[in-house]
N, C-alpha and C positions, 0 to 999 in steps of 0.2 A: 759649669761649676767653677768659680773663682779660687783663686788663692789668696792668700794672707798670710804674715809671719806671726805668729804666737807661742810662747818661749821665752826664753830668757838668754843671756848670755851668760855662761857658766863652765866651770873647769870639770870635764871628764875625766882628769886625774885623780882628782881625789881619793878614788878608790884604789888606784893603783900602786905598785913598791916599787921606789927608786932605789940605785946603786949607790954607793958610795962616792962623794965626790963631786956630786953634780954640782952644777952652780946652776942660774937660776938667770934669766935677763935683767940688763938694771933697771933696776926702781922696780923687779917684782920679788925680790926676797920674803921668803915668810917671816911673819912680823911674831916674837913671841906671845905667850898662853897672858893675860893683862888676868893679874891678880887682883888689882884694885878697878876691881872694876865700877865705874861709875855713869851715868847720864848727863850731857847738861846741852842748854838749847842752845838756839842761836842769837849771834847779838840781832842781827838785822836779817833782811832777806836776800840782801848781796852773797853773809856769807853762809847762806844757806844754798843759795842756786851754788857757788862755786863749790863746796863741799861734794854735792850731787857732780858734778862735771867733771869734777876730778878723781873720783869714786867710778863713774861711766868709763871714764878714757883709759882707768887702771885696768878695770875689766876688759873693755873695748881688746886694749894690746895684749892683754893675756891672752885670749880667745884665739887670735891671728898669730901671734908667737907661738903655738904650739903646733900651728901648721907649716912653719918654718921645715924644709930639709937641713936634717941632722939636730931637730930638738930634742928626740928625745931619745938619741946614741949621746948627749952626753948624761944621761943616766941610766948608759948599759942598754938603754934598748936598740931596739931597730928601727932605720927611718922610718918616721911617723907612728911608731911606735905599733903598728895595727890600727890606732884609732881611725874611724871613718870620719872624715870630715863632708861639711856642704848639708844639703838638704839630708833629714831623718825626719821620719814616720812620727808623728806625735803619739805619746802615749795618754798615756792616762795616768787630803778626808785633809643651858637652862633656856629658857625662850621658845616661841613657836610650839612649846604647849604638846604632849602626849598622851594619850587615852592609858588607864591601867589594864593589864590583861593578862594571860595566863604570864609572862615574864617577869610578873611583881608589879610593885606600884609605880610612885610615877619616878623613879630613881633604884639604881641595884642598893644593896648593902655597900655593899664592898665592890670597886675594880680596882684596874692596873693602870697605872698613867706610862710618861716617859722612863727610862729606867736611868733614875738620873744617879752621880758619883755623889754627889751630894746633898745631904734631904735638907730640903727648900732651896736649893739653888736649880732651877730651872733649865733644861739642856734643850737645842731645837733639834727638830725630825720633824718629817715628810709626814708624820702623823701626830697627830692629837686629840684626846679623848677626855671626856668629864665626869662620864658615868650615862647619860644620857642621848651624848651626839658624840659621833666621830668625824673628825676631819680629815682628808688623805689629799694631801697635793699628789697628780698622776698627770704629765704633760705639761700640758699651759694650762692647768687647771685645777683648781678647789671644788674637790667635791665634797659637800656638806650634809649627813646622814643623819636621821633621826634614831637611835642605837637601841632605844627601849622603851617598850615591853620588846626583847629578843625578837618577839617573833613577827614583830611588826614592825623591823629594822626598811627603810626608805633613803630613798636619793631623796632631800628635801630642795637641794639646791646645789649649783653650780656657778662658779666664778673664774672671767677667763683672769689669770694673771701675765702680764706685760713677764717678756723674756722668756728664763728657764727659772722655774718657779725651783728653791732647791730646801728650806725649811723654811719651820713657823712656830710659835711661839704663843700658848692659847693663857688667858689672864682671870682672875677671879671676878673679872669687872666685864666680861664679854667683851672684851678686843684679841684678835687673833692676828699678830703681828707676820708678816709674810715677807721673805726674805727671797730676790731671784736675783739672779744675774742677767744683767743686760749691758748692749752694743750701744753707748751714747754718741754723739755726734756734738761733746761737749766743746765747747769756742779752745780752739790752739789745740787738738787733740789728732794728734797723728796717729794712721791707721797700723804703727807698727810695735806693739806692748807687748813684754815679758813678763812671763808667769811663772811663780817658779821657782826651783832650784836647779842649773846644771841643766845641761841635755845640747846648749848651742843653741842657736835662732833656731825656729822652726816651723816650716810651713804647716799649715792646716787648710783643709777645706771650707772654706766660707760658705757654708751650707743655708747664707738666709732665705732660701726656695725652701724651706723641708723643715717638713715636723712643725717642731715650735719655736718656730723663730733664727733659730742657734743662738740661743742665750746662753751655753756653753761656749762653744766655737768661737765666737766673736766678741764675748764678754771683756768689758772693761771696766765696770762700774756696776756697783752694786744696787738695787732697789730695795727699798723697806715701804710696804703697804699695808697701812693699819686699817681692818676689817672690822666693823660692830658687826656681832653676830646674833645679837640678843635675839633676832628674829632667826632663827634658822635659813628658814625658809626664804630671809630676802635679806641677805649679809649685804654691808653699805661700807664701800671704802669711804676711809675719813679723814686717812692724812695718805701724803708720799712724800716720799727723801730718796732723793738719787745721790752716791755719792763714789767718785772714785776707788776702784780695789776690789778685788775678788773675793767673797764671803768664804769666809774660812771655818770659824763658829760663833755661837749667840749663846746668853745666859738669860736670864730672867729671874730676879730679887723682889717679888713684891710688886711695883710699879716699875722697875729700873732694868732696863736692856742694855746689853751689854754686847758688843756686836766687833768681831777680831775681822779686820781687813787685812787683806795684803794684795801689794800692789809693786809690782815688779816698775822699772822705771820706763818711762814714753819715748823709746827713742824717735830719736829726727828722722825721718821717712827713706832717706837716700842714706843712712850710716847702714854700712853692706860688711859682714861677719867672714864671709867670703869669697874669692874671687871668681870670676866665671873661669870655669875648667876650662882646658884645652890640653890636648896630649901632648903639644910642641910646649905649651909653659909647663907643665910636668916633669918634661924629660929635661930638661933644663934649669940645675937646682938653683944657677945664678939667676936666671932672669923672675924663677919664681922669689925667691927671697928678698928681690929689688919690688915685684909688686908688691910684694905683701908689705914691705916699708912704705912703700908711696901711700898705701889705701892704709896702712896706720895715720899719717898724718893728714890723709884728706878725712879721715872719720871723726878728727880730734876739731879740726874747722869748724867740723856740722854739729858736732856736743856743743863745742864753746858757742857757736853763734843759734843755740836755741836757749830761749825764755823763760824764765820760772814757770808760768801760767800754762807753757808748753809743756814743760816736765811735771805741773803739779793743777791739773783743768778743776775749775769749782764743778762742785755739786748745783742740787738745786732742790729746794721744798715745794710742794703742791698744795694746798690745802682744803677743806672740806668743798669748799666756792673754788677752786678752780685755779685761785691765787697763786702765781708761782713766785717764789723769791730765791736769788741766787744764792748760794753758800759758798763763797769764795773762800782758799787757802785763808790760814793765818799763820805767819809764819814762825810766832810765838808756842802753837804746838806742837811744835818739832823738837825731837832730841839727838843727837847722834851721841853713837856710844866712843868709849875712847879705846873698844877691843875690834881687830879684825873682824868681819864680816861680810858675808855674800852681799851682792846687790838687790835693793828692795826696800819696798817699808812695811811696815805693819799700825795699822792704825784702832788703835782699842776707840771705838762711838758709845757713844751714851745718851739713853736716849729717855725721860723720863716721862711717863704713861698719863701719869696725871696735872703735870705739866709741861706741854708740848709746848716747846717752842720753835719757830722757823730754822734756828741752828743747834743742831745737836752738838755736846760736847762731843770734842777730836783730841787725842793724844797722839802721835804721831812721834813713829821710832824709825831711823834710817837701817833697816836691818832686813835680812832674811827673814820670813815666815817660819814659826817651830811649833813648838809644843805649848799648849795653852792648859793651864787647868785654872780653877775658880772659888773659892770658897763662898761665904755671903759676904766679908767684908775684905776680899781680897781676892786680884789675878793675878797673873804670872805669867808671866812670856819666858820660855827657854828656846835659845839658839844655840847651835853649835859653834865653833870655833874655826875661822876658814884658816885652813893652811891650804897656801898655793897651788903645792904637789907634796908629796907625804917623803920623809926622810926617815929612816931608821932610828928610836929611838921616842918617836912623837907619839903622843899618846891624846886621848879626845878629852876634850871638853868641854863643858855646856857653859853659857851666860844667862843669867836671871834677873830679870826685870820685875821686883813687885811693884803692885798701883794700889792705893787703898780705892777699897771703891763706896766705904760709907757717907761719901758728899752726890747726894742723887745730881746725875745726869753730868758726874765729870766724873774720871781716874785719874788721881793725884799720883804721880809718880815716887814712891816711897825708900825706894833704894835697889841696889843690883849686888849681885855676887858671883862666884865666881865658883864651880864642880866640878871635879874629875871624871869624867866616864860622859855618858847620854843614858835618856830617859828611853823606855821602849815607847811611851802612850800616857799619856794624861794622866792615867794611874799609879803612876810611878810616883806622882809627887800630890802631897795631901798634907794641908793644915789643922795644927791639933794646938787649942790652946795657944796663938800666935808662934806657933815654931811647924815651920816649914821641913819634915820629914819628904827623901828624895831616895828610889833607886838608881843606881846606873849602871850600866855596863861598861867599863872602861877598857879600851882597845890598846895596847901598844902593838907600833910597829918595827919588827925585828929586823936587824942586818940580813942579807942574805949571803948565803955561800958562796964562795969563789965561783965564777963559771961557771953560776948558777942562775937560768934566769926563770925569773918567778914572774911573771908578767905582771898575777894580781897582789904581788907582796907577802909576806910572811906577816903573820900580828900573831899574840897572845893575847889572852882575855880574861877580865876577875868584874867580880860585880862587887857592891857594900850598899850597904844603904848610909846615906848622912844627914846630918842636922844644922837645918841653919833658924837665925835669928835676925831680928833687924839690929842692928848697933852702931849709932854714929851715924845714920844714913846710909849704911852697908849689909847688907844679906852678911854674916860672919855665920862659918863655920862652926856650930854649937861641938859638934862630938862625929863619929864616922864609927860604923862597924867594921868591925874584922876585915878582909876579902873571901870572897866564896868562889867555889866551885872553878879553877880555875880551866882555862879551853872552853865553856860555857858561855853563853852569855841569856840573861832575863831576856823570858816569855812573856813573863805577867808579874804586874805587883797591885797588891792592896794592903790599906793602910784602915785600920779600927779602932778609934779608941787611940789607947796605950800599944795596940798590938801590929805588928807588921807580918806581912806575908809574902815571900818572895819564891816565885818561880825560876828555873833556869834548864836547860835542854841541852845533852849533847846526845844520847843514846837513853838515859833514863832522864824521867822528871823527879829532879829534887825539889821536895817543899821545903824553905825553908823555915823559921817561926824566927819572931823578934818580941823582944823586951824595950816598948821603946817610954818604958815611963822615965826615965832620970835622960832628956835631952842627950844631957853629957857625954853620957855611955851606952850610946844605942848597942843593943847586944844579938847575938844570934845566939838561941835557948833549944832549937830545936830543929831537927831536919828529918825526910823521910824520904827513901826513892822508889818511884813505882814506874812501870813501863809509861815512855810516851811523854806528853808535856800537855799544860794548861794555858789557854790564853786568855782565859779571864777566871774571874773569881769573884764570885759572893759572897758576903756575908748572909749568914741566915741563923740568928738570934746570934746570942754572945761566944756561944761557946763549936759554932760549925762553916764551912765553905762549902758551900756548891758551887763546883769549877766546871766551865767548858773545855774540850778542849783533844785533841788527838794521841790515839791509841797507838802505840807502835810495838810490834814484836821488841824483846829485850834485847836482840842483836839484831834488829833490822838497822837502828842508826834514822836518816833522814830518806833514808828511799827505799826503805821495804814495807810490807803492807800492811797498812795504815785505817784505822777507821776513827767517825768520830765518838768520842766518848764523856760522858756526863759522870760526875765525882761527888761523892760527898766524903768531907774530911773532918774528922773529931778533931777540934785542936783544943780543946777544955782543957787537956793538959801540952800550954807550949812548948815543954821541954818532950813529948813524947805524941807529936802530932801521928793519927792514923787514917787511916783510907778506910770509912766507914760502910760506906759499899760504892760499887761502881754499872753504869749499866752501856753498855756499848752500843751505838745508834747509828742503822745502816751498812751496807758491804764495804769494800774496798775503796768504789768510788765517790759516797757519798759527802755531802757538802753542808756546809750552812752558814748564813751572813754571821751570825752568833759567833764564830772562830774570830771576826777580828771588827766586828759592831756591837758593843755592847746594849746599844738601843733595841736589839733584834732579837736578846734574850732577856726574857719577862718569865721572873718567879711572883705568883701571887702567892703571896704567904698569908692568907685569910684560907686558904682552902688547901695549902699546900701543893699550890702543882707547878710548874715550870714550862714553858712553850717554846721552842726552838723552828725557826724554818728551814728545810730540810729540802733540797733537792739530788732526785741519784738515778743514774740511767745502765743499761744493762749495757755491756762492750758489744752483743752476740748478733747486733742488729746488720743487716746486709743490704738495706735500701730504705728511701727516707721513709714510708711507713713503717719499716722494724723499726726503727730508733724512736718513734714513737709509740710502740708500744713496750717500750722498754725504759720509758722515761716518765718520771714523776717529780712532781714536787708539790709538797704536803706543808702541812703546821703539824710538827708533835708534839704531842702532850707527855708527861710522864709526872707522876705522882710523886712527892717525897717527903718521908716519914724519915722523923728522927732515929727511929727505934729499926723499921722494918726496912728503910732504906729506899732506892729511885725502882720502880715497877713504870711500865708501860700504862698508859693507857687508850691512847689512838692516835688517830691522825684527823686533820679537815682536809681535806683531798681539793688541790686547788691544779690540777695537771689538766683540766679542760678549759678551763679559762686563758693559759697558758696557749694551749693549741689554735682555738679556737681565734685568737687577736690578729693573727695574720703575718709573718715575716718583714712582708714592708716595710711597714712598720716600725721594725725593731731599732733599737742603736742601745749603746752600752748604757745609754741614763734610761730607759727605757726596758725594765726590766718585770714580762710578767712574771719570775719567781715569785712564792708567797716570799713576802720580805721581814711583815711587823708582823704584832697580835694585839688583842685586847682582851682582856679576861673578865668578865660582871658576873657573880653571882656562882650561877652553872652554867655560864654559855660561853663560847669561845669564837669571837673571830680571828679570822685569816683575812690577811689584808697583801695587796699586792697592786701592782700598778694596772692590774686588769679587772680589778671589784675586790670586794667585799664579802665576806661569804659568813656565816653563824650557824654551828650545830652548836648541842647541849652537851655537856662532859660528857656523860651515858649513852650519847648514839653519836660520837662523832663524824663519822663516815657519813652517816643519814643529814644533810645538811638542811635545814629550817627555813634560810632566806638566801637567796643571791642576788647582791646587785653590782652588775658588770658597769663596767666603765667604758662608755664610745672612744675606741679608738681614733687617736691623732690621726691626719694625713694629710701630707703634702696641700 
């Protein structure tokens, strides 16, 4: 088994509280919060590589400076503060024709598609469904299902995908657009890339022996494979696009893909983050501090004397005949912004469906990966704010990047601004009417006490929600609510309409209610607290929320026990929001993707019911067949009436498929839990990386059809 470095070069401070007084190495001062904050490109591509080199080498010496004896006693801590330096553990967001039969004709009335933030903007997952067929990427592979009549649900076909297949993107026109990660051996492409925010270089296992490929693992560049599926039964790749940067997310408008890369920078193969240990350079804090200056300036050599085309490798298109054509940089769509930032890019692709061409639009920002959310004629990139290492007094803040995106197959960069606090999740920020409505949670961080040392810092915390506009080429601040809940900070937010909804957690979940019709004066009209906290939220008609989310004793706080729990809230009147009923789901231990994947929770509101995946095992087990039979993971259903409120209705029992696939097998992307659903009619599937499964609402447990999925292997 090989190694590789994959990672990033990034500051482990961040998180932590400095003492008073520190100072800082020269030329790494934190630079202040850039209010005006703006984009603009470059003149040529000289000063676009130097921009990059010099951005490398700032990083580069921060990283090694902090390994210095006595960095970090001059802010009160102890040498080296406890951080571990050197090697760390990687860690880890119609066609082909059907017979009618007892499951209806040749299509349901009604199903459930993606559960997208926005209706008609298009979200990708691992799954996707028409009414007719499902599609589930599991491995290196597309598996392609004939879904209905229910009961005569089939594998119709299979498709290996190059990499690690990771979502897809299904179209009214039968193209199913596939998105993986894969390991290029693109011309000038060194085998050592940073992904990422923070963590330091970091080896990983080069696992191209196993599984599928490690199109994870070794990932450098993204794939996009457009599938015709018109035939079910015999899906034809018809285009490919290889292009620099790890898939982060995709949209879909119609004809118009929309696809967020990030791509951490290529360093030059011998630039080394730290030195080979030895006990004798250790104990030796001069001679260690002399290395570590020598290998700052031999690593600034190896930035300076690597090549645009090294730091930034073309893509490349495939086409239906086989045709390859490069897609070289251009260095026209590049921006850097003029606010501090981590190392990275993030590149919004555009990709139009009906007309393809060999290069896809590339907008290209020198920046960290953040928060992405989408409207139909608008993205948005939020990033944080890099401060160096954190000072007393410093508080967060996010930067804002909107791109129109109504010119098919480019995002025009339309202007940036500038927020107080951080977003929790995509749902934090929602366009209504060209104005940009934002939660956040704003952190300050406090002095500490004399002779006091707080390793991870002191902060306070208040949330608001704010409003911006475009003006002059600028995101400008329309209006800002109140602060809330201060010690707290947002779980969840959604945005409706005129209406806002804001979550926050320290011991009890407050809901809060907003008035955000007058821009100006976004308002908080209402609040409610009930045990525990919500990490998502639906809307479900005008006047209700069905919230995911966990249940806590009123004085258990974050670590007493906890289960999860499904919500419905009357907010018809905002000023006097209520907890309409509540139904609690599972023991102590229980789990589900639905707490922080919104994809994973599916309300069909044609029949009223809501589908959650659900995994929970019993503690009592004492050898590895106990823990199997004390371990399950199911699809639940649960009913919900406006009036009578969430009642039970079953489960689809997918805890054999589970067992059944084999441990070898296993790795973290390789998850049999039931994960999706699909809802058609009266019938329900459970979808998971081990098959397929379809009972009818009324006999859940009794399951109708199963189709398992051939496990990967080596």
């Amino acid at each position: 088994m090989r190694l590789r470095l994959f990672g990033t070069v990034g500051l482990t401070l961040l998180a932590v509280g400095c003492g008073d007084g520190g100072k800082a190495p020269e030329g790494l001062d934190n630079e202040p919060v850039q209010q005006s904050l703006k984009l603009t490109t470059f003149d040529d591509c000289s000063a676009l590589e130097q921009y990059i080199e010099d951005t490398a080498t700032k990083q580069m010496r921060a990283n090694l400076e902090q390994q210095k004896p006595g960095y970090w006693e001059r802010f009160g801590r102890g040498t080296r503060g406890g951080v571990v330096f050197g090697p760390m553990p990687a860690e880890d967001s119609a066609g082909g024709g059907v017979n009618a039969g007892a499951g209806g004709g040749q299509a349901p009335n009604d199903s459930t598609g993606t559960n997208n933030q926005v209706e008609g903007v298009h979200e990708s997952d691992f799954v996707q469904n028409d009414g007719t067929r499902i599609f589930v990427l599991s491995g290196n592979r597309l598996y392609a299902h004939r879904s209905w009549p229910a009961e005569q649900l089939t594998l119709a076909a299979t498709l290996e995908v190059e990499g690690w297949p990771r979502e897809m993107l299904l179209d009214e026109k039968n193209r199913l657009v596939i998105v993986s990660q894969v390991a290029l051996s693109l011309p000038g492409t060194p085998t050592k890339v940073g992904g990422g925010v923070g963590g330091g270089m970091v080896p990983v296992a080069d696992m191209a022996c196993y599984g599928f490929g490690c199109g994870y693992y070794n990932a450098d560049s993204t794939k996009v494979t457009t599938v015709d599926v018109s035939d079910v039964a015999h899906p034809t790749v018809v285009d490919q696009v290889y292009l620099p940067g790890v898939f982060n997310q995709a949209r879909r408008v119609d004809s118009n893909v929309r696809l967020v890369l990030s791509d951490a920078f290529r360093w030059p193969e011998d630039v080394k983050f730290w030195v080979e240990y030895s006990e004798d350079l250790y104990k030796d804090e001069g001679k260690l501090t002399k290395t570590l200056d020598a290998l700052i300036v031999e690593n600034e050599k190896r930035i300076r004397a690597n090549t645009l085309d090294q730091w930034l490798p073309a893509g490349r298109h495939v086409d239906a005949d086989g045709v390859t054509t490069a897609l070289p940089t251009s260095c026209g769509d590049f921006y850097r912004s003029n606010a501090p930032s981590a190392l990275g890019f993030v590149t919004v692709a555009s990709l139009d469906l009906d007309a393809r061409t060999a290069a896809p639009g590339r907008t290209s920002l020198v920046a960290e990966p953040g928060t992405v959310y989408a409207s139909k004629e608008s993205l948005y990139l939020a990033h944080s704010h890099y401060w160096w290492w954190p000072q007393p007094g410093q508080k967060d803040f996010t930067y804002l990047h909107k791109f129109d995106l109504r010119q098919p197959g480019r995002a025009v960069y339309a202007g940036s601004g500038t927020v107080e606090g951080t977003p929790v999740n995509q749902f934090a920020l929602d366009e209504y009417q060209g104005v940009l409505r934002m939660a956040t949670t704003v952190t300050t961080r406090l002095p500490e006490p004399e002779h006091q040392d707080w390793w991870w810092g002191r902060t306070t915390t208040a949330s608001r929600v704010t409003t911006l506009g475009v003006k002059n080429g600028q995101l400008a601040e329309l209006g800002r609510s109140e602060d809330l809940a201060e010690g707290e900070r947002i779980f969840s937010a959604r945005f409706a309409g005129p209406r806002g909804y804001v979550v926050t957690f320290l011991q009890v979940d407050p809901l809060f209610t907003f008035d955000l019709s007058d821009p100006a004066h976004p308002r908080k009209v209402g609040e409610l607290k009930v045990p525990g906290f919500s990490t998502y939220m639906h809307p479900v008609g005008d006047h209700h929320l069905l919230t995911m989310g966990i249940h806590t004793e009123p004085n258990g706080g974050c670590c007493g026990t906890s289960t999860l729990k499904l919500s419905l809230f009357d907010v018809s009147d905002l000023a006097n929001p209520k907890e309409a009923a509540t139904q609690l789901v599972g023991e102590a231990y229980g789990w589900s993707e639905a707490l922080y994947e919104h994809k994973a929770f599916n309300y069909f509101a044609a029949k009223g019911l809501v589908a959650i995946p659900f995994t929970d095992y019993s503690r009592s087990y004492s050898s590895y067949e106990n823990y199997w039979q004390g371990f399950r993971t199911e699809l639940r259903v649960f009913r919900v009436d406006l009036a009578a409120g969430i009642s039970p209705v079953g489960a689809v029992p997918m805890s054999d498929l589970f067992r059944t696939t084999g441990m070898p097998q296993w790795s973290y992307y390789y998850v049999p839990d039931v994960r999706r659903s699909v809802m058609a009619d009266d019938y329900v599937y459970a979808i998971s990386d081990a098959g397929v499964r379809v009972s009818k609402v009324d006999s859940l447990q009794t399951p109708l059809v199963t189709v398992p999925f051939p496990v990967s292997t080596p």
